[in-house]
PAVEXTOR-315631 format. One line per field, with one value per residue (C-alpha): x, y, z; residue number from 1; residue in one letter. Coordinates in nm, 3 decimals, always signed. Layout:
px	[X|...]
py	[Y|...]
pz	[Z|...]
seq	[NUM|...]
type	[a|...]
//
This chain:
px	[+9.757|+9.950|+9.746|+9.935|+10.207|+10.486|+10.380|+10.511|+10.823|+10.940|+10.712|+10.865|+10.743|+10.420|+10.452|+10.546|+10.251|+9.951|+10.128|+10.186|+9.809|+9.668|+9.875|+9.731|+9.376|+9.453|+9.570|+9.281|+8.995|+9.118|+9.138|+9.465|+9.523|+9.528|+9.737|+10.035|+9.992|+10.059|+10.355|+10.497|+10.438|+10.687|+10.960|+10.949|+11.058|+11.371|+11.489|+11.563|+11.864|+12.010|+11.999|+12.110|+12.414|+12.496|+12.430|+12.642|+13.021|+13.192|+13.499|+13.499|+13.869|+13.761|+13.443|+13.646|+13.928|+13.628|+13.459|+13.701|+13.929|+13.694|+13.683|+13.598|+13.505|+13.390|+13.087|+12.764|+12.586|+12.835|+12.809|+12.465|+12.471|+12.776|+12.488|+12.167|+12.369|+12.508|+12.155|+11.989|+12.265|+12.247|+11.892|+11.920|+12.204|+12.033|+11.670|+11.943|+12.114|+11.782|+11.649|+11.947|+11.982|+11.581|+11.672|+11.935|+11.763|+11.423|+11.673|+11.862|+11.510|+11.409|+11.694|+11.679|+11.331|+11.165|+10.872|+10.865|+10.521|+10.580]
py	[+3.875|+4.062|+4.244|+4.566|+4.761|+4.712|+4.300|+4.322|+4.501|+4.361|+4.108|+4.250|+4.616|+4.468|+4.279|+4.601|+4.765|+4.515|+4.452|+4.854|+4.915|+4.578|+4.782|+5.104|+4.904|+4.794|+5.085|+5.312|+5.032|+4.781|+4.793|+4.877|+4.538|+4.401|+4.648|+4.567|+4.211|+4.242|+4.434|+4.249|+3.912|+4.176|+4.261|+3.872|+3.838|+4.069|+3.809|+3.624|+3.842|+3.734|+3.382|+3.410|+3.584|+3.262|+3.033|+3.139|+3.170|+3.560|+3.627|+3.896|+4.037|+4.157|+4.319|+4.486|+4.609|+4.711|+4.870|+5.128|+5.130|+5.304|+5.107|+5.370|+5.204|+5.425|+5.353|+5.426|+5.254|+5.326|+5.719|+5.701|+5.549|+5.818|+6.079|+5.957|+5.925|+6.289|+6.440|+6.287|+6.385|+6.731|+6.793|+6.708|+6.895|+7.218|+7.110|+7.156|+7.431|+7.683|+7.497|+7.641|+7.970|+8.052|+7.925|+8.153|+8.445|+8.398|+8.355|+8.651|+8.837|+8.699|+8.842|+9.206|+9.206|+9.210|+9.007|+8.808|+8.899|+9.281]
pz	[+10.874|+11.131|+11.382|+11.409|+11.154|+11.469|+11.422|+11.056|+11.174|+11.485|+11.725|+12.085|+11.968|+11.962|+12.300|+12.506|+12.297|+12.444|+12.758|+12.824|+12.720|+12.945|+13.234|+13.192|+13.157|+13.504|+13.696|+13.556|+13.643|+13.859|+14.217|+14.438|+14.552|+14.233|+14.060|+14.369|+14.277|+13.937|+13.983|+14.266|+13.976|+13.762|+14.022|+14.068|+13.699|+13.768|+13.953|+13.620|+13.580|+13.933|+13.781|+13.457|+13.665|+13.846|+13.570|+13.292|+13.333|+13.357|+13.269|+13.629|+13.545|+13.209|+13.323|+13.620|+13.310|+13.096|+13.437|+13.491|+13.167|+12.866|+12.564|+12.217|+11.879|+11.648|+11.467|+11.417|+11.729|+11.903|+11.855|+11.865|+12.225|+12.313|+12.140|+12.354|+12.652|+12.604|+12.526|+12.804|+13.068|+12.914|+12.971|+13.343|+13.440|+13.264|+13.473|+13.826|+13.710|+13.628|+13.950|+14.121|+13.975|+14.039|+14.413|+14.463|+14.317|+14.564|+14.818|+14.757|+14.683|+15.015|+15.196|+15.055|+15.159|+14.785|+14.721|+14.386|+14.313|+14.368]
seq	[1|2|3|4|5|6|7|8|9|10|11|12|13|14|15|16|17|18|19|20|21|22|23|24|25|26|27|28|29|30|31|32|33|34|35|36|37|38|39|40|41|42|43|44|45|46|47|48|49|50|51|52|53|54|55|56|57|58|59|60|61|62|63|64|65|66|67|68|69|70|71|72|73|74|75|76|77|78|79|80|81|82|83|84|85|86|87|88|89|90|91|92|93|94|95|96|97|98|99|100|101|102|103|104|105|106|107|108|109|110|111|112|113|114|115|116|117|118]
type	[x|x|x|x|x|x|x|x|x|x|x|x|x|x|x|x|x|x|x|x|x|x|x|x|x|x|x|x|x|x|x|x|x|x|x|x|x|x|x|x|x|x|x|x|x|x|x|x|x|x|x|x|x|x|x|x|x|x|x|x|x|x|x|x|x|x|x|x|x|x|x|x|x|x|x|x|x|x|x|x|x|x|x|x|x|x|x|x|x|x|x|x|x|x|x|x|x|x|x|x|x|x|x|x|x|x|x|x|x|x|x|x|x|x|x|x|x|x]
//
C-alpha cells in the first residue's frame, strides 16, 4: 500500500514531497551549521550535471543553430511551455513597471514639495 495519493501517481512527486518537508524540519529545528552542511552536500550534487556534460557526446553546432535560430512546433506542450513562459515573464515586467511608476510619482511628489502622507 502506497504511502501517499502522489506515490500512486508518480514516485518523484513523492520524493520532492518528504525531501522538501525533511528540509523544512531542518531549517526550523536544527542548528546553522548543520543546515550549511546539508546544503553545501546539495550544491555538491549539481556538479552531476558538469559531468554528465563531459561524458556524453554533443552535437555543439546544432545546439549553437538551435541557440540562436528559434525552432516552433506546434502542439500542446509546446504551447503550454510558450504559455507558462509568457505568464511568468508577464507578471514580472508588470511588478517593475508599478515599481517604477510609484517611484517616479514620490519623486516627482518629492520635488514639488508634497508629502505622500498629506
Amino acid at each position: 500500500m502506497p504511502v501517499c495519493t502522489y506515490c500512486t501517481r508518480d514516485r518523484k512527486s513523492c520524493g520532492r514531497l518528504v525531501a522538501g518537508a525533511l528540509l523544512i524540519a531542518l531549517v526550523v529545528s536544527g542548528s546553522f551549521e548543520l543546515t550549511a552542511r546539508v546544503l553545501k552536500i546539495f550544491c555538491l550534487a549539481l556538479l552531476a550535471y558538469v559531468v554528465v556534460l563531459f561524458s556524453i557526446s554533443v552535437p555543439w553546432g546544432s545546439v549553437l543553430i538551435h541557440t540562436i535560430v528559434p525552432h516552433f512546433v506546434f502542439s500542446k506542450g509546446y504551447l503550454r511551455s510558450w504559455w507558462a513562459l509568457l505568464g511568468t515573464t508577464i507578471r514580472r515586467i508588470c511588478s517593475f513597471g508599478r515599481a517604477c511608476t510609484a517611484s517616479k510619482t514620490c519623486e516627482k511628489r518629492r520635488l514639488a514639495g508634497k508629502s505622500r502622507w498629506r
